[in-house]
C-alpha positions as CSV (number, residue, x, y, z in Angstrom):
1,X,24.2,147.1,90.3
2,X,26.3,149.0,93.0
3,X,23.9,152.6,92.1
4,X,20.9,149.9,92.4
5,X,22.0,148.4,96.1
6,X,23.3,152.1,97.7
7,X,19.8,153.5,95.8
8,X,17.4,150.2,97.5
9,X,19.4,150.8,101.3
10,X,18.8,154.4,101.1
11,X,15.0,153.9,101.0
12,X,15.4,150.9,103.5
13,X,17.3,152.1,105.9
14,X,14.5,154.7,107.3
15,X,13.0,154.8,110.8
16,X,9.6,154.5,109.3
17,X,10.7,151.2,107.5
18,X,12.5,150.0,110.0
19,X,9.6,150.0,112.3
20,X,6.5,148.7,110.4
21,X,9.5,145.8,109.5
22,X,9.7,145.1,112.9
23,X,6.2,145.3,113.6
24,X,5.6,143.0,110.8
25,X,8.0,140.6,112.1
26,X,6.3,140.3,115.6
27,X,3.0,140.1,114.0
28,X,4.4,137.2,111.4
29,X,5.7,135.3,114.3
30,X,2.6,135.6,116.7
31,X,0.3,134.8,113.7
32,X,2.2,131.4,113.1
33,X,2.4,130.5,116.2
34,X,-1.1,130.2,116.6
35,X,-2.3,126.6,114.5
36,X,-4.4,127.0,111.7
37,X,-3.6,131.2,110.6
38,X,-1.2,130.8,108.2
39,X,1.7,133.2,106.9
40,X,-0.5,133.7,103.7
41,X,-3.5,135.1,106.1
42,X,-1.3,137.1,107.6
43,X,0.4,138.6,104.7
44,X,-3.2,139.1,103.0
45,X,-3.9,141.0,106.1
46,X,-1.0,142.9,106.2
47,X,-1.7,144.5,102.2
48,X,-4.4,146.7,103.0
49,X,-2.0,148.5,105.5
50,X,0.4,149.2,103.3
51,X,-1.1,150.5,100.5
52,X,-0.4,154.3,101.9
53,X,3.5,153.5,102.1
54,X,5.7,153.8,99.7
55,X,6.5,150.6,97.9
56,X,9.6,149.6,99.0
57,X,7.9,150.2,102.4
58,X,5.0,148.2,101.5
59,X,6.7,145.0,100.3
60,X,9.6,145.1,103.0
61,X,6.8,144.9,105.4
62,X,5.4,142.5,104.3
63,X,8.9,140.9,103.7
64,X,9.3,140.9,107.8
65,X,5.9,138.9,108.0
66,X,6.7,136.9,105.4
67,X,9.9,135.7,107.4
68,X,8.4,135.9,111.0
69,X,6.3,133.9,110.0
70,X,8.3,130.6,108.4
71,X,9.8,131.3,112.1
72,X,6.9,131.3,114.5
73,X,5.1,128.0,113.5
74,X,8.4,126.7,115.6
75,X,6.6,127.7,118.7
76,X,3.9,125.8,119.1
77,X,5.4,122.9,116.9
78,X,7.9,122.2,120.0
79,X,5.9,123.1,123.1
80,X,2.4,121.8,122.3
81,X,3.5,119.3,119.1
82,X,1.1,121.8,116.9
83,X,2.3,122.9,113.9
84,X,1.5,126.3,113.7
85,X,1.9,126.6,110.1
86,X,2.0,123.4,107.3
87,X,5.8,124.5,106.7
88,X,6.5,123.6,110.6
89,X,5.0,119.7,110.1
90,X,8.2,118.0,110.5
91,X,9.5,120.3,113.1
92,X,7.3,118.8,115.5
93,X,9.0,114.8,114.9
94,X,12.1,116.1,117.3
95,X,11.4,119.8,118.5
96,X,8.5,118.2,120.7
97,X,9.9,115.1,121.9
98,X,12.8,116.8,123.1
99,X,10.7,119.5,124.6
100,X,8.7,116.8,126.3
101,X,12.1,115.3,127.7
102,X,12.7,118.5,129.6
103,X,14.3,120.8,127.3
104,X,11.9,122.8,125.6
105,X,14.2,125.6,125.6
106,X,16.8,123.6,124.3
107,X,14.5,122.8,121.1
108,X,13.3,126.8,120.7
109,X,16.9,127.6,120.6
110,X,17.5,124.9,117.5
111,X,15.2,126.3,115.6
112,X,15.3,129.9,116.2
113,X,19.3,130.1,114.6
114,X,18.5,127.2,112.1
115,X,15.8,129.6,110.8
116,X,17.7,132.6,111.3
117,X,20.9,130.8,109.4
118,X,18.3,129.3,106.4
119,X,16.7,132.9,106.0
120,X,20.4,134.3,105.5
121,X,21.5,131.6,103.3
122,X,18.3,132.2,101.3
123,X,18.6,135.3,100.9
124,X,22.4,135.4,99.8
125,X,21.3,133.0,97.1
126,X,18.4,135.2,96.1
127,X,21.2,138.5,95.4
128,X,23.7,135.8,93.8
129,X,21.7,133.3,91.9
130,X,18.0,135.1,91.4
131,X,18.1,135.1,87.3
132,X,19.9,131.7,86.5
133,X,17.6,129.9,89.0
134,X,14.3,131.0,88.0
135,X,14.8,129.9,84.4
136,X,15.8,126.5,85.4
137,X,12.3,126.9,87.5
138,X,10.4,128.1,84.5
139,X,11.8,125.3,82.6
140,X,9.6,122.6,84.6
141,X,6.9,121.3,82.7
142,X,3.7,119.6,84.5
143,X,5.6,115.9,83.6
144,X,8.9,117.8,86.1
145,X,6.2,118.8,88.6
146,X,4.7,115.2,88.7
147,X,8.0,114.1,89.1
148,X,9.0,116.2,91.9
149,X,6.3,115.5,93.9
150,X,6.1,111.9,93.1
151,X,10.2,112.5,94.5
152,X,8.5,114.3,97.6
153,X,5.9,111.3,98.3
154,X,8.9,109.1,98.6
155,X,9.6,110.7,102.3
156,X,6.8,108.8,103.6
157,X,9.3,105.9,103.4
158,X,11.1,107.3,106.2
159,X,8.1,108.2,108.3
160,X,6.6,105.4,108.9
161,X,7.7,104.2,112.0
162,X,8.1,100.7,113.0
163,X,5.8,99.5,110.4
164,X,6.4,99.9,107.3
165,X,2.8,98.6,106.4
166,X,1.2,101.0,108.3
167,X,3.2,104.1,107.6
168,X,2.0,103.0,103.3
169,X,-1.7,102.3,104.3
170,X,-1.4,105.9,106.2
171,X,-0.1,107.7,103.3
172,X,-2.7,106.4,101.2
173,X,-5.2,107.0,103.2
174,X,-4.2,110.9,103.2
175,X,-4.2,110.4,99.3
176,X,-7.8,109.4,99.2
177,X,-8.8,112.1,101.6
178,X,-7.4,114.5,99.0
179,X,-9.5,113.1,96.6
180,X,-12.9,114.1,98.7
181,X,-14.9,116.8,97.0
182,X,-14.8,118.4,93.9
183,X,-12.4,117.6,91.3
184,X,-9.7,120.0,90.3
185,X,-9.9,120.5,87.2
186,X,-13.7,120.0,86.1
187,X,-15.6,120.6,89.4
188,X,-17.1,117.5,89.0
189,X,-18.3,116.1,92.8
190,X,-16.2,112.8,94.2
191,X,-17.0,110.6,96.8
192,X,-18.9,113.3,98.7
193,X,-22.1,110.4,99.0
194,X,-24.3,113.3,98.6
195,X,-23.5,115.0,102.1
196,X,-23.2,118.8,102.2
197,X,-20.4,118.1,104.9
198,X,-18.2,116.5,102.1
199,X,-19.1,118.4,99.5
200,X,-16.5,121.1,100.0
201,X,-13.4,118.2,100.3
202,X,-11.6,118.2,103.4
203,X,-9.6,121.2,103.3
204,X,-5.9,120.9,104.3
205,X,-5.3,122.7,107.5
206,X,-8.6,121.9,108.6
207,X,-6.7,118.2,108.3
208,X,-3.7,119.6,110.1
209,X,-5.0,120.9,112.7
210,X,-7.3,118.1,113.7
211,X,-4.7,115.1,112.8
212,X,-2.1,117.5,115.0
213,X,-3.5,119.7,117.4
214,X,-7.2,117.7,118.1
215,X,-5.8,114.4,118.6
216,X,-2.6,115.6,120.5
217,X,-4.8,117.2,123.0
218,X,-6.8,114.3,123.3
219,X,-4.2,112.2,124.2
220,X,-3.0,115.3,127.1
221,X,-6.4,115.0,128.7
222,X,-6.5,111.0,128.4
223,X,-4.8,110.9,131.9
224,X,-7.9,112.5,134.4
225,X,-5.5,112.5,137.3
226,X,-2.8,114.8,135.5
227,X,-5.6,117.0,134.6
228,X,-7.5,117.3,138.2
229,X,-4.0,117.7,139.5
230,X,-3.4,120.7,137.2
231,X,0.0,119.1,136.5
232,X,1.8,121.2,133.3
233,X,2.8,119.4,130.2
234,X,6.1,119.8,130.7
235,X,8.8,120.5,133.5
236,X,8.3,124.1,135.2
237,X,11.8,124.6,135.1
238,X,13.1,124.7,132.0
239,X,16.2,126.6,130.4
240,X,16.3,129.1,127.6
241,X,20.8,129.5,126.2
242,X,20.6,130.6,123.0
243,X,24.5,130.9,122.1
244,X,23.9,127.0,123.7
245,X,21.6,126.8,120.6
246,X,23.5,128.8,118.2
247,X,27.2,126.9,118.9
248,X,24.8,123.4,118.5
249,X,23.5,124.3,115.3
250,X,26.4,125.3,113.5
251,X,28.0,122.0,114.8
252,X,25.6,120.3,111.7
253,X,27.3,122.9,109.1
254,X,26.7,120.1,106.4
255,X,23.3,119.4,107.3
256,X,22.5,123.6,107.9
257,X,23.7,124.0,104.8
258,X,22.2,121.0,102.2
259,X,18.5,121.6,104.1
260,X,19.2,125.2,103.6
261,X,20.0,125.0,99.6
262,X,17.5,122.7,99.0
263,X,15.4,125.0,100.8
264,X,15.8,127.8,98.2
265,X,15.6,125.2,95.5
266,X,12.1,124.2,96.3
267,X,10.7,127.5,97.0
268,X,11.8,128.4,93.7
269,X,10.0,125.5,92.1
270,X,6.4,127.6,91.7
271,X,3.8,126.3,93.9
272,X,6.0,123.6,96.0
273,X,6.3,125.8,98.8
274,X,7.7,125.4,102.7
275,X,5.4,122.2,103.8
276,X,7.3,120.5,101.2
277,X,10.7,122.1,101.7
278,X,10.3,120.8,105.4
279,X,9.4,117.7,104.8
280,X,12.3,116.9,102.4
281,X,14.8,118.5,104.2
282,X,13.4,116.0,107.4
283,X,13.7,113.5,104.9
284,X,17.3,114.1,103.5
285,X,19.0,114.9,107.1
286,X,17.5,111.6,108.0
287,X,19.1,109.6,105.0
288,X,22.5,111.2,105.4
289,X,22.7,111.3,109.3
290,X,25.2,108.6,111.0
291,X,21.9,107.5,113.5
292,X,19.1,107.6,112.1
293,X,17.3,106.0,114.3
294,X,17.3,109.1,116.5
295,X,15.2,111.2,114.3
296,X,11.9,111.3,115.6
297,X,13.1,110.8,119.2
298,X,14.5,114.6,119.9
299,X,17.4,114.4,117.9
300,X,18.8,118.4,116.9
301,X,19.6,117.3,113.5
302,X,16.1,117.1,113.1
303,X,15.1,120.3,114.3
304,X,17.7,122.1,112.5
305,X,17.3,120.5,108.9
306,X,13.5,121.0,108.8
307,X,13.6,124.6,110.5
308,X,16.7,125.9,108.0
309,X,14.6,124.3,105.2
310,X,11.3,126.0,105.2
311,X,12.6,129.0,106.6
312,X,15.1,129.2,103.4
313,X,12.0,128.7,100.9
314,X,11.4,132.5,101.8
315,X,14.0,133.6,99.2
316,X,13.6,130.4,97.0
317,X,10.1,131.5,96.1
318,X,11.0,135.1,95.5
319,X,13.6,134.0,92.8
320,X,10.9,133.2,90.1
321,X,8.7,136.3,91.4
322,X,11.6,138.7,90.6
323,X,13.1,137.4,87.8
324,X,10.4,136.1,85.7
325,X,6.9,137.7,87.1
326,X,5.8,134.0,88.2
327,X,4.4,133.6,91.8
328,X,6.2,130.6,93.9
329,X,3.1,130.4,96.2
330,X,0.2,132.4,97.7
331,X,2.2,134.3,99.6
332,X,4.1,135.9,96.4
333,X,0.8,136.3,94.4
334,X,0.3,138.9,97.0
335,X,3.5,140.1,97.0
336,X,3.2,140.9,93.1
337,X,-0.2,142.4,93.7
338,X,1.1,145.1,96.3
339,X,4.0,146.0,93.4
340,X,0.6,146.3,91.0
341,X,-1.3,147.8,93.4
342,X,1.8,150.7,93.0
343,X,1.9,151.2,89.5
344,X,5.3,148.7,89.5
345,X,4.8,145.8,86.5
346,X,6.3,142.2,87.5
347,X,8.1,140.9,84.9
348,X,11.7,140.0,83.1
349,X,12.1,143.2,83.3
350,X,11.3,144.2,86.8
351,X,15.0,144.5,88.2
352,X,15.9,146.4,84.8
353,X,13.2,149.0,85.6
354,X,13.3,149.2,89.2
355,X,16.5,147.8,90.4
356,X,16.5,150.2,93.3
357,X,13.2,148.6,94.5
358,X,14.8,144.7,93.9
359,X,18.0,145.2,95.9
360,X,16.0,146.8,98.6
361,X,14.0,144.2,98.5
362,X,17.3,141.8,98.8
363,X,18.3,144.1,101.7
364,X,15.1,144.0,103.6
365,X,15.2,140.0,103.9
366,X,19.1,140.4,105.2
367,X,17.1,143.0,107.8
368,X,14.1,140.6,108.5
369,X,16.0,137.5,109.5
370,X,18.1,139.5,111.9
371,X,15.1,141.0,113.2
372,X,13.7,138.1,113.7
373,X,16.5,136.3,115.5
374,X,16.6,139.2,117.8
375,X,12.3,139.3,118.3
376,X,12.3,135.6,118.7
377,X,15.5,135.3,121.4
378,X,14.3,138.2,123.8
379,X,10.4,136.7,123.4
380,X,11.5,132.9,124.1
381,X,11.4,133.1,127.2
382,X,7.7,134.6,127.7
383,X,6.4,131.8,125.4
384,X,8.6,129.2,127.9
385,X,5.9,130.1,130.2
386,X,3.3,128.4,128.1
387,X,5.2,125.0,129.3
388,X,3.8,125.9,133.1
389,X,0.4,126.4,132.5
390,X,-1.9,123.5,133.4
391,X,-3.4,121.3,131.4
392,X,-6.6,122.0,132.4
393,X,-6.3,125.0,131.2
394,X,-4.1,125.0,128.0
395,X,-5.7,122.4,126.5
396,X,-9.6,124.4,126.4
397,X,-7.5,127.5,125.4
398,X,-5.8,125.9,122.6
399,X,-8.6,123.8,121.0
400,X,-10.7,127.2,121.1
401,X,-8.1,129.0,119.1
402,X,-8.0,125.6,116.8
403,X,-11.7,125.4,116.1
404,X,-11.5,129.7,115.9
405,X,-8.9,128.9,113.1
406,X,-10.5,126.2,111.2
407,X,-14.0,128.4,111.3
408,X,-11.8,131.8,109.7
409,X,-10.6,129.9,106.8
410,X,-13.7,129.5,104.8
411,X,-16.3,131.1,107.3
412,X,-18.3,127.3,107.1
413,X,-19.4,125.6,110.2
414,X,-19.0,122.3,108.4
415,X,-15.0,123.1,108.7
416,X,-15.6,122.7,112.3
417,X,-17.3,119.4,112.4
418,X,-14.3,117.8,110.1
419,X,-11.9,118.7,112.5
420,X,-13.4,117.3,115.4
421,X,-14.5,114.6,113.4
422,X,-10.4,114.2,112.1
423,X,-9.2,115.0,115.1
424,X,-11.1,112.0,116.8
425,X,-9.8,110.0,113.6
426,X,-6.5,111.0,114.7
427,X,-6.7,110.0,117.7
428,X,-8.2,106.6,116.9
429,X,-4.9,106.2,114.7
430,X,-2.3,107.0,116.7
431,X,-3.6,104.5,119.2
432,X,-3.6,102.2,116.5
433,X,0.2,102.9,116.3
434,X,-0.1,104.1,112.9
435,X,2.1,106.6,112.0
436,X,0.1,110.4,111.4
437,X,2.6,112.4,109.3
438,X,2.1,109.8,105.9
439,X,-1.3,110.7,106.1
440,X,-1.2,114.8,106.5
441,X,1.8,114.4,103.3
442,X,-1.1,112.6,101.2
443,X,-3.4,115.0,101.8
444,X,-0.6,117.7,100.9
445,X,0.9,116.2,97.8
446,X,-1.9,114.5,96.5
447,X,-3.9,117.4,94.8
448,X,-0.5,118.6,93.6
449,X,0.5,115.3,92.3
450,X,-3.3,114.9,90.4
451,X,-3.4,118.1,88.6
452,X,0.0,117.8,87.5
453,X,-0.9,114.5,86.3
454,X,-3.8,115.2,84.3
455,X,-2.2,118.7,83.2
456,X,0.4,116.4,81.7
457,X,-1.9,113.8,79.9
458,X,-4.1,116.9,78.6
459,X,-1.2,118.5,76.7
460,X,0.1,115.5,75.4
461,X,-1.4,111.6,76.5
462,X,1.7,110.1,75.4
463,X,2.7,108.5,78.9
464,X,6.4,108.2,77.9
465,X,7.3,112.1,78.0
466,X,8.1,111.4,81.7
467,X,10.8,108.8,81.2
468,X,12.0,110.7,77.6
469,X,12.0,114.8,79.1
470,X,15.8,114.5,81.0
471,X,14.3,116.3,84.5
472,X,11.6,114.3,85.0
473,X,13.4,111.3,84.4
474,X,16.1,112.2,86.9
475,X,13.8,113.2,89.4
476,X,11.8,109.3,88.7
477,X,15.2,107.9,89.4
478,X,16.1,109.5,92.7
479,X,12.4,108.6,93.5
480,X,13.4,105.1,93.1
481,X,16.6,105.3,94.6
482,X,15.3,106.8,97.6
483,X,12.4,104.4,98.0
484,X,15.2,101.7,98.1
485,X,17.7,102.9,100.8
486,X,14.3,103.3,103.1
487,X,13.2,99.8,102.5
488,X,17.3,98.9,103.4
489,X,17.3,100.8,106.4
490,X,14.2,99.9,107.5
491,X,14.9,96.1,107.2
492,X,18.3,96.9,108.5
493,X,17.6,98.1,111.4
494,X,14.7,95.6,112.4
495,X,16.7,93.0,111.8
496,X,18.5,93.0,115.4
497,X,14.9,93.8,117.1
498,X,13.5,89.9,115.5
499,X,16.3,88.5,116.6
């Protein structure tokens, strides 16, 4: 193992390496940070340009995007309430509000270390624990996948808001958005009413943007005087202390650390993935936090649980990639097929072939999440500026860049009337004081949840496999535990507001 880690740091530790890493890392960050180009479009970019490297080169570059890119989606979460990427969704319940109080800086700093600290946990796990975890991962079954999510749908209990009515009929609704357009697994078409504008579904960031960034700046440019005025949308003088940020964050060392592990636990569960990670780590923080009542007002617990957590899925998904040759998402696939695209086989036996090229690849997240702390803390303060501009001229730039982003992910100019036509929906919603983030989990889980489902029922229609197959079962009980301390908290803490 030693001959292995001094073999992978001698091919790491080049000045070519070094900086294609650290222009991946720039370009990870400044792709997410734009809403609706994902990490996974920027990785896919990324592969052609390193098929002339060698491989450790290759993947380590694409290693630094990989990890700018969990990172950047924090930008534009906290200043304009648009998550940049579907892993930053929860980011945006406490980064913006307390961006919007007057301390965006305050909020950038958060998350920068809480991503910075998840990455390195992440990646410490991934040298320590890659083997053991992935065959626990390999080990889950479509009954333990239904069971996870069905685990991960119970967080809409704690989002939804003063009403507990509302926040369920808003989950439900993003359920039966999910099931627009073909189905899953035998392309037959669903409530599309014979419309070529359905007939393709609604696909998700097309819903994320609009539900997000749409009807967020609707509700900027509701206000015509603020707008003729050229007022910002926030304060002009605002703060950027990052050891402020840093010394704040490790004051949660409980919740760095559980959103961080559960993190890596979830990106190793294949095809689970950061929006989910972020969500649950939101969730958990919120359940084990002394007030939470202050989540979703600009508390820093939030911003650090949901930023460590997706940003620790980074080494969580690699763990089943390495050990077993099993993807944990998109961005992995592509991973694997620049190793291919080398000559290098993924597999079982990957680290006993090439354990030079595993360790460096260990290394090379180490070298990413260092880089990216250091890219992010001398860059903060240019993005800071974006909280100056005016609105009437922020709010045209961004919803260009949104409809540019919804239009490159399927080339359709249908995509484009859904998210105005969400975005408006949206809007309509959140005037209705019904909560939005129920609805975009739907319309994450709810494929997920389905094809699990019927995967389940094909291989073997006898329902009770989920209650007899010990995982799933365990994972149906904390579903049910955790739907009953939100229904006791939320009663709880109504209580005093009827009388």
């Amino acid at each position: 193992m030693m001959d292995a880690l001094l073999a992978g740091m001698d091919q790491l530790f080049t000045i070519s390496t070094m900086a294609t890493m650290l222009l991946g890392v720039v370009a990870g960050v400044i792709a997410s940070a734009i809403p609706g180009f994902t990490i996974t479009m920027a990785i896919v970019l990324t592969l052609p340009l390193t098929f002339a490297m060698p491989p450790l080169q290759g993947v380590a570059t694409m290693l630094a995007v990989y990890v700018g890119g969990y990172s950047g989606g924090l930008i534009s979460a906290a200043l304009l309430g648009i998550p940049g990427t579907p892993s930053s969704v929860a980011t945006t319940f406490d980064a913006f509000p307390m961006a919007r109080a007057g301390q965006p800086g305050r909020a950038l700093a958060l998350g920068i270390w809480a991503s910075f600290f998840g990455a390195l946990i992440s990646a410490i796990v991934l040298m320590v624990a890659a083997p053991p975890l992935a065959l626990v991962a390999v080990k889950l079954g479509a009954w333990e996948y239904f069971s996870l999510i069905i685990f991960a749908m119970t967080v809409v209990a704690s989002l939804v808001g003063k009403s507990m009515l509302k926040g369920l009929l808003s989950g439900l609704l993003g359920l039966f958005i999910a099931t627009v357009g073909s189905d899953p697994m035998m392309g037959v078409p669903r409530f599309t009413f014979d419309s070529d504008l359905l007939a393709n579904g609604f696909p998700f960031l097309v819903v994320l943007i609009g539900i997000f960034a749409v009807s967020q700046l609707m509700s900027e440019v509701e206000d015509a005087d603020d707008v003729a005025s050229g007022r910002p949308m926030m304060p002009k003088e605002v703060s950027f202390r990052p050891m402020d940020g840093m010394r704040e964050t490790l004051s949660y060392p409980v919740n760095l650390i559980r959103s961080s592990f559960v993190g890596v636990f979830i990106g190793a569960v294949p095809g689970a993935g950061g929006s989910i990670a972020n969500l649950l780590t939101y969730d958990q923080a919120r359940r084990a936090s002394k007030h939470p009542e202050t989540f979703g007002t600009g508390t820093p617990e939030g911003v650090i649980a949901s930023e460590s957590g997706n940003s620790a899925t980074s080494g969580g998904g690699l763990i089943p990639m390495i050990a077993l040759g099993i993807p944990g998402s998109a961005v992995d696939a592509v991973l694997m097929a620049s190793l291919m695209v080398h000559g290098i086989g993924v597999g079982p036996r990957l680290i006993l072939d090439h354990g030079d090229l595993v360790y460096g690849m260990f290394m090379a997240m180490l070298v990413a999440a260092a880089m990216v702390l250091v890219v992010c803390l001398f860059s903060m303060r240019l993005f800071l500026r974006v909280t100056a501009i005016p609105r009437s001229i922020i709010v045209p730039v961004v919803l260009v860049c949104c409809v540019i982003g919804a239009f490159a992910l399927n080339n359709r100019i249908t995509d484009i009337y859904l998210l105005l036509g969400v975005g408006a929906f949206g809007y309509l919603l959140s005037k209705l004081d019904y909560p939005l983030a129920p609805l975009v989990l739907g319309v994450i889980l709810g494929p997920i949840a389905e094809s699990n489902l019927r995967r389940a029922l094909m291989s073997d229609d006898n329902w009770m496999l989920f209650l007899t197959r010990p995982i799933s079962l365990a994972l149906l009980v904390l579903a049910a535990v955790s739907i009953l301390l939100a229904i006791r908290h939320h009663r709880r803490h109504r209580t005093p507001q009827t009388a």
